[in-house]
C-alpha positions in Angstrom: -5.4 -10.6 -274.6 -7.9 -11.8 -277.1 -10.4 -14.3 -275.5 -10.9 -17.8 -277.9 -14.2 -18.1 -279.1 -16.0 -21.2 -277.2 -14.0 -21.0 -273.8 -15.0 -19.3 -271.1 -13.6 -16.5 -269.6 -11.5 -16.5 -267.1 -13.3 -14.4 -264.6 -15.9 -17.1 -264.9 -13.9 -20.0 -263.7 -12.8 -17.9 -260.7 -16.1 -17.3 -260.1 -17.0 -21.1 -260.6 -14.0 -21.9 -258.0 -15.3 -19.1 -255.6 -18.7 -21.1 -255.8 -17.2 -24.2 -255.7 -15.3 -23.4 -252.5 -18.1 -21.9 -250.6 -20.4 -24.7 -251.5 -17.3 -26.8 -249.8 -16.8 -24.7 -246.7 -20.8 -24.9 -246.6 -20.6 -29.1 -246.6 -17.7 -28.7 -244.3 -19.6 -26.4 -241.6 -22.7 -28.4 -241.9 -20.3 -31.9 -241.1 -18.5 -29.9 -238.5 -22.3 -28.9 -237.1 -23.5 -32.2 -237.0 -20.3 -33.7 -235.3 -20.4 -30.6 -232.7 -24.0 -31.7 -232.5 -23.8 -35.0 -232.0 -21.1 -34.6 -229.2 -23.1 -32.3 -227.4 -26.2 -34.8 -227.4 -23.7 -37.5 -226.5 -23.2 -35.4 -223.5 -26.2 -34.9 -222.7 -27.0 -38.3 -222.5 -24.2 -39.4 -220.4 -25.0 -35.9 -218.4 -28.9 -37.3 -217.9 -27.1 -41.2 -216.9 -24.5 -39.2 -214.7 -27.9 -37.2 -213.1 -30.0 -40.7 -212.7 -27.1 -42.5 -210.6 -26.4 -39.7 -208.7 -30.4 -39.7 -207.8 -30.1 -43.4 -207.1 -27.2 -43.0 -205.2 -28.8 -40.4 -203.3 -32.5 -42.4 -202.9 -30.0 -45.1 -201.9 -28.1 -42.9 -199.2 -31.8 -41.4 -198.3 -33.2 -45.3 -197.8 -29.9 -46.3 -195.6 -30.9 -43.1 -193.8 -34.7 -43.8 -193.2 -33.8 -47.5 -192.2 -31.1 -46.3 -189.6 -33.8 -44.0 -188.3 -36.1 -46.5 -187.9 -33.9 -49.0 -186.6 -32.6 -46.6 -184.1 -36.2 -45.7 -183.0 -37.2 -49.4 -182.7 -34.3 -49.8 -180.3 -35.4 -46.8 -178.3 -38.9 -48.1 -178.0 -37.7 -51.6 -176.9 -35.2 -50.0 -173.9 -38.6 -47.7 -172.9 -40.5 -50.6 -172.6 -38.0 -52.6 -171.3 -37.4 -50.1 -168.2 -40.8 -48.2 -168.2 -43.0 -49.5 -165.3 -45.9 -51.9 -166.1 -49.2 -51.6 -164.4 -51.9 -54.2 -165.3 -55.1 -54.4 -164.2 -57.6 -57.5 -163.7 -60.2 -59.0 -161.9 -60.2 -62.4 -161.1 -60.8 -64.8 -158.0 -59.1 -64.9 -155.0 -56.5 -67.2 -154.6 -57.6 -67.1 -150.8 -61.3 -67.5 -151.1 -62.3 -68.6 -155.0 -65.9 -67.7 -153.7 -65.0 -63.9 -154.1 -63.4 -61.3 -157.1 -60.5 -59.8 -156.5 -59.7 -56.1 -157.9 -55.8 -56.5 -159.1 -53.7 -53.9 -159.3 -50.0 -54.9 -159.9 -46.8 -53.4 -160.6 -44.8 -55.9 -162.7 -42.2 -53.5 -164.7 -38.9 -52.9 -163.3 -38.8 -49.0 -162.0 -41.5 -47.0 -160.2 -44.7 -45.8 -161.7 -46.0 -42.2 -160.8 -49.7 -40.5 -160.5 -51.5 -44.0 -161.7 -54.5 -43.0 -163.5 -57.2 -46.2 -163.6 -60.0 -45.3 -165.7 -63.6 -48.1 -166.3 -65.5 -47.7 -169.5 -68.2 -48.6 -168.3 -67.8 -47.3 -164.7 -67.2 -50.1 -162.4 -70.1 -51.5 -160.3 -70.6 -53.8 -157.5 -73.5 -55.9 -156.8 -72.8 -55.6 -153.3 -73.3 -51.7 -153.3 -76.5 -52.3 -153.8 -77.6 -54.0 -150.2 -76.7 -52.8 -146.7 -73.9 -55.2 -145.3 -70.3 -54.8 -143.9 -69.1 -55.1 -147.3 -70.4 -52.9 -150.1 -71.0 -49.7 -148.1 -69.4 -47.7 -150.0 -69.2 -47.4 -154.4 -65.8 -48.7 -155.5 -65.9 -45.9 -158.1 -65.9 -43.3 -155.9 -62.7 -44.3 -153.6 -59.8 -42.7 -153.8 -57.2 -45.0 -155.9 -60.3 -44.3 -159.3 -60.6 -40.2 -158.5 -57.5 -39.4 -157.4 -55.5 -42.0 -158.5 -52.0 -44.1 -157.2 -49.1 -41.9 -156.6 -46.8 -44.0 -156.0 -45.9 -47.8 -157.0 -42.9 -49.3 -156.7 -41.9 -52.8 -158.9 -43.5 -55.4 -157.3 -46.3 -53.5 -155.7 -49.6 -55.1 -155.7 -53.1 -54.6 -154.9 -56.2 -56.2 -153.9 -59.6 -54.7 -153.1 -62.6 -57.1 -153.1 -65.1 -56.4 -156.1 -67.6 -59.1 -155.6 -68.7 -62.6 -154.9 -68.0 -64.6 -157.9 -71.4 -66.9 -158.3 -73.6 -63.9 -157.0 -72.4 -61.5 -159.6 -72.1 -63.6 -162.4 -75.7 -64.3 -161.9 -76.4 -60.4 -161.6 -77.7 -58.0 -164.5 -74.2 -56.1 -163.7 -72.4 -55.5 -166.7 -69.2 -58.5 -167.4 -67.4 -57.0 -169.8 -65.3 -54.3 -169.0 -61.9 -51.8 -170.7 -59.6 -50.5 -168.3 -57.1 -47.8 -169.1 -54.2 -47.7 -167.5 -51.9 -44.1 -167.9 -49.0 -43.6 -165.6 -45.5 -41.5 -165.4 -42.3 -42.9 -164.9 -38.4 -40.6 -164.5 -39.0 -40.4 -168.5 -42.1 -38.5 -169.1 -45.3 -40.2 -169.6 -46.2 -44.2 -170.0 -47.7 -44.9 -173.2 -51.8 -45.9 -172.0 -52.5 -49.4 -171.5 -55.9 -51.0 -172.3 -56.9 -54.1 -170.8 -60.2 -56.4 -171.6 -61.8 -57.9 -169.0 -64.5 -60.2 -169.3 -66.4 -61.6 -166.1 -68.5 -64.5 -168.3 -65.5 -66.0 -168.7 -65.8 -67.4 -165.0 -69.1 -68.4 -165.6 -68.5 -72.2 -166.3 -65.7 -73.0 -164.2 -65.5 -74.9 -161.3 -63.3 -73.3 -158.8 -60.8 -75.5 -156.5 -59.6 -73.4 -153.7 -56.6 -74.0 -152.3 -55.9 -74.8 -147.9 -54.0 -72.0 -147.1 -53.3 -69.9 -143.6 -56.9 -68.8 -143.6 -58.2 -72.2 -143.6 -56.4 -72.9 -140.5 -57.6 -69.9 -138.8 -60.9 -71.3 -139.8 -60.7 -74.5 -138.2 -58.8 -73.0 -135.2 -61.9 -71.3 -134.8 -64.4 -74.1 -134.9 -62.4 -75.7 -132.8 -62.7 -72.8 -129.9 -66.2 -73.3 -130.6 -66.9 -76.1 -129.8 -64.5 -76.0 -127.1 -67.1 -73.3 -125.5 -69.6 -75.4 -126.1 -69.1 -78.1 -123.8 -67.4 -75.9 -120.9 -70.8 -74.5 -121.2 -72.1 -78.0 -121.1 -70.5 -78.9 -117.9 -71.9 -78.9 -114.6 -71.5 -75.2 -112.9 -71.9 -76.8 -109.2 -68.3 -77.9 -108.6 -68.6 -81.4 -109.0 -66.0 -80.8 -111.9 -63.2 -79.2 -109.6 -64.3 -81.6 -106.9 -63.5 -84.8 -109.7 -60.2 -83.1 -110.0 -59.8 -82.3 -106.3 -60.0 -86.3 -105.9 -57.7 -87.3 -108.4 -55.2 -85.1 -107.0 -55.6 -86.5 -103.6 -55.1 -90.0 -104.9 -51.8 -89.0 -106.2 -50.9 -87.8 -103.1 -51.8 -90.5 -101.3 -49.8 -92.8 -103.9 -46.8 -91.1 -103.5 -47.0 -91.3 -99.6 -47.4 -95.0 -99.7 -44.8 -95.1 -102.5 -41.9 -93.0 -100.4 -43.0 -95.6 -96.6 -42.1 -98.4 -98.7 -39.1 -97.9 -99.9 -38.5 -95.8 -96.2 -39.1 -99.3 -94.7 -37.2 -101.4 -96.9 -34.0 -99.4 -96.6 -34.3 -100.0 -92.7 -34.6 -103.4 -93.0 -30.9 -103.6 -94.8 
């Protein structure tokens, strides 16, 4: 087959259509790569969204969690405190005798506290350990409820040891300010320490009021035996005493004697 001169031959437009088609497939894998891209990245994304609520979800979950916890352990503090003993620890004036402190020691929780441990910072001190008296003879820091400590104290239970008298000590160079630690045990373990402030200026410009009470009447009771000594001891120690009384009782006597002849001698007459 003779060929026309000008055209081209035939084995060039096959070759043309060969290019033409892989050209074509070429565009048609690179579209079909960019869609398979762009899915995949699409997925991605909404894989990195799915991730990010499922880590809020699980932050959420994780900060329910940590609020139950702590909810929960708030509501196991308040039953421990609201069943743990309560040991306090002050001085103050007596209500008996506002001229003299008062060492408190007072159970006011509702169940028992075990091996009370009372610790001073500083150490306490008396003023009146420093003289010879009846009182004071012997240093409040060394007795037995501050080294050894309270073994046992029911609800309620409450104690009172002198400390000192009130305008004598807070006129002293005795230290005023004192912080007591309490520790104790209950059926639970261990009570969580207790500190407690005291401060002895705080007494220093009030005016006390005591109050009458049963020692107040013991008081007067007294005075009044007193005196009553005084004047048996004033009286004469001869017997003219008994022999006053001796004479008063015979003129009763005699009274009733004349008393029953009368009335003997007027029933006779009828």
């Amino acid at each position: 087959m003779s060929q026309i001169p000008g055209e081209p031959m035939w084995t060039d437009v096959v070759s043309a259509f060969g290019t033409l088609t892989s050209g074509l497939i070429s565009v048609a894998a690179l579209v079909v790569a960019g869609l398979a891209w762009r899915a995949t990245r699409v997925q991605a994304l909404m894989s990195q969204e799915t991730s990010a609520d499922t880590q809020r979800s699980a932050d959420g979950t994780q900060d329910q969690a940590h609020t139950a916890r702590e909810q929960l352990e708030h509501a196991e503090k308040v039953r421990r405190e609201q069943l743990e003993p309560y040991v306090v620890v002050d001085i103050q004036p007596s209500i008996h005798n506002t001229q003299a402190f008062v060492l408190v020691i007072e159970n006011i929780g509702p169940t028992v506290a075990r091996n009370v441990k009372i610790t001073f910072d500083p150490p306490v001190e008396r003023l009146m350990e420093q003289r010879e008296s009846s009182f004071g003879r012997f240093k409040l820091a060394e007795t037995y409820i501050f080294t050894k400590g309270i073994p046992f104290m029911p609800p309620g239970r409450r104690i009172e040891l002198l400390f000192d008298i009130t305008f004598e000590r807070l006129n002293s160079t005795l230290d005023m300010f004192y912080e007591v630690t309490v520790e104790a045990e209950w059926t639970e373990g261990r009570v969580e320490p207790m500190k407690y402030p005291i401060d002895l200026a705080l007494y220093q410009e009030w005016e006390l009021l005591g109050l009458k009470n049963i020692n107040d009447g013991v008081r007067v009771l007294e005075e009044v035996r007193n005196k009553l000594g005084e004047i048996k001891n004033k009286l004469p120690s001869n017997g003219v005493g008994s022999g006053v009384l001796a004479d008063r009782s015979h003129q009763r006597e005699a009274h009733k004697s004349s008393t029953r002849a009368r009335l003997a001698a007027i029933l006779g007459r009828r």
